[in-house]
C-alpha positions, 0 to 999 in steps of 0.5 A: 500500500502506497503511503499518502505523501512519499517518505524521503529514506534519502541520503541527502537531502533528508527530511525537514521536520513538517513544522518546519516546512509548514512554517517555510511554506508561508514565509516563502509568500511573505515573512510577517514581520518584514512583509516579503518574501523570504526570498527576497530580503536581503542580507544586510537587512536587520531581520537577517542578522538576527536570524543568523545571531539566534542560528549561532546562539542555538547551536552553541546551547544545543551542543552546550557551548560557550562565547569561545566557540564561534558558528559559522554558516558557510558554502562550499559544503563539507568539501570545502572544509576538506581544503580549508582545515589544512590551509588552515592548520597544516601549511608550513608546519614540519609534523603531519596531520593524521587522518582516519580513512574510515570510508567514502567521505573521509578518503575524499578528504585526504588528497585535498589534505595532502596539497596543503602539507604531510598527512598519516593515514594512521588507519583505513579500513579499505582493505576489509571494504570498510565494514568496521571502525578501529579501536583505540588500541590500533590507532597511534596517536601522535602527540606532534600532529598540527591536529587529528581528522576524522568522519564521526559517522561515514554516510555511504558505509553506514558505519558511526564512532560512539566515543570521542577519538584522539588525545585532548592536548592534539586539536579534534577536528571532525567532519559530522555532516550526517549526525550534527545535532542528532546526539550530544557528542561532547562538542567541548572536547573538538577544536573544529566541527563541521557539517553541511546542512542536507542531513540533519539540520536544513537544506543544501546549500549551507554548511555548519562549522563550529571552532574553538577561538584558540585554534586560530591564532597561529593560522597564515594571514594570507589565506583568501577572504572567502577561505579564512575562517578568522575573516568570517568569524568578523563577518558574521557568516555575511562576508559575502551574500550568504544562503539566506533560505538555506540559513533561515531554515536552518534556524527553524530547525533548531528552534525545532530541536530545542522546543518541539523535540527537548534538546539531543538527548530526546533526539537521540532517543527517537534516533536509538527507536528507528535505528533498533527498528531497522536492526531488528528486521535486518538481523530477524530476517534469517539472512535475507537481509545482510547487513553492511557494517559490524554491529558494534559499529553501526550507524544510528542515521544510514543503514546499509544492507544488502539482499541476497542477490542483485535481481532481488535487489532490483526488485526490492528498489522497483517495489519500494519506489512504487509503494512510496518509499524515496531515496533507498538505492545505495550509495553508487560508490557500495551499491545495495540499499541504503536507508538513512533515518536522519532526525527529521524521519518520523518513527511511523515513517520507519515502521512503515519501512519495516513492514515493508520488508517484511512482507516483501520478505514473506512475498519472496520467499514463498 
């Protein structure tokens, strides 16, 4: 049975909270308070800088930080970060940085790291096809390192780290593009976060970062405007015309997470409740579901999986797609199937999804 509107199981951009799109549905027609168009105030005005101050201001309360950490609202997406971190931090400097290769994304950050100085791959999981994340134990931590790089939770394998990597006197830098804001993460142990917004937090088109003051202050002076974090920090994320709608909506979101849901901790809640559900129907399945990642490592946002052939996979999709069900086809880098739950996907939505697998499991198999 095809639900009323489709469901978004998409990679990205996932969902938006409906309240959010409700809200956004109208001010796209005139924003009351300004009497236009969302999309055509404009960036100097009043009205948008309040709403990147209270962007900022709820971000820091989320995560629980203070006046030390600046929000940054930038473009480029989580891209651009991987070119802007070393530029940053690692030019001229004689130690390497170390980086964790731990899947797609965070081997898409490791040429662009190595234009801008020596990099140590101090593990990668490429050999076993990315299906587990390191201990501790196997990962040697330099004390010298300008500072240490890693994915908190890798979208394409569906693998996610459930404790802080790396030693406190070496800067944390960690790409959380597809968990931000989906759990407390102990954001004060991190130099620098960054996120682009089309998971959890907002549409495409702006990217999140959040970093500590004092990483700053030996970074060169002669980096590009646009690419030098410490000139949009004076900015205020305006140092040129920013994504207006993509930022508003970014402040409806958090205005969500703090007032509707209670802060990360609900949120991670109701994450835990849909990851469990998926799990659950993968590991019941006898084998006819595959999981991708080890269990200890599984994501709470992507669950990749397989089935026990390419045709019935095939099936899977055309059958998913017609009865509603958006954005399941995996990853074209892993292939499979590939549901993320990020926060805005409702637990009914997933429930949806598992009784879908399961008939089309009896469906099958008979």
């Amino acid at each position: 049975m095809k639900p009323q509107n489709s469901l978004n199981f998409s990679g990205g951009p996932g969902a938006l909270p409906e309240s959010v799109l409700l809200q956004v549905q109208q001010d796209i027609l005139e924003v009351p308070e300004v009497g236009l168009s969302l999309l055509g105030i404009s960036h100097r005005s009043d009205w948008f800088a309040a709403v990147i101050k209270e962007t900022e201001d709820n971000i820091r309360s989320l995560l629980g930080l203070g006046a030390d950490y600046h929000v940054l609202l930038l473009q480029g997406g989580a891209t651009q970060q991987f070119s802007m971190v070393p530029m940053t931090l690692l030019r001229g400097k004689k130690h390497p940085a170390q980086y964790l290769h731990t899947g797609y994304w965070s081997g898409k950050a490791l040429p662009q790291a190595r234009l801008e100085g020596p990099i140590d791959v101090i593990w990668s999981g490429e050999a076993s096809g990315f299906r587990h994340l390191p201990d501790d134990s196997e990962l040697a931590l330099s004390p010298d390192a300008p500072y240490l790089h890693y994915v908190s939770n890798e979208t394409v394998e569906g693998l996610q780290f459930n404790r802080v990597l790396g030693r406190d006197d070496v800067p944390r830098i960690c790409d959380m593009s597809s968990d931000f804001l989906s759990r407390p993460c102990e954001a004060e142990r991190f130099a620098l976060i960054y996120a682009h917004a089309q998971k959890n937090i907002g549409p495409a088109g702006v990217t999140v970062v959040v970093v500590k003051d004092d990483l700053l202050k030996d970074a060169p002076t002669n980096l590009p405007a646009f690419l030098d974090y410490r000139q949009q920090i004076q900015a205020h994320s305006n140092l040129n015309t920013p994504p207006v709608f993509a930022i508003y909506v970014t402040l409806l979101v958090t205005r969500w997470l703090k007032h509707d849901v209670g802060g990360l901790a609900q949120m991670d809640q109701i994450n835990q409740a849909k990851a469990a559900l998926l799990y659950q129907t993968i590991d019941q399945s006898g084998g006819f579901y595959v999981g991708h990642a080890a269990t200890p490592n599984r994501s709470l946002m992507n669950v990749a999986f397989t089935l026990r052939d390419p045709e019935l996979e095939k099936r899977f999709l055309a059958q998913a797609q017609a009865a509603g069900f958006y954005g399941l086809a995996g990853h074209r880098a892993l292939g499979g199937i590939r549901a993320s739950i990020y926060n805005a996907l409702s637990v009914s939505a997933v429930q949806t999804l598992t009784a879908f697998m399961q008939d089309f499991q009896h469906r099958t198999s008979h």
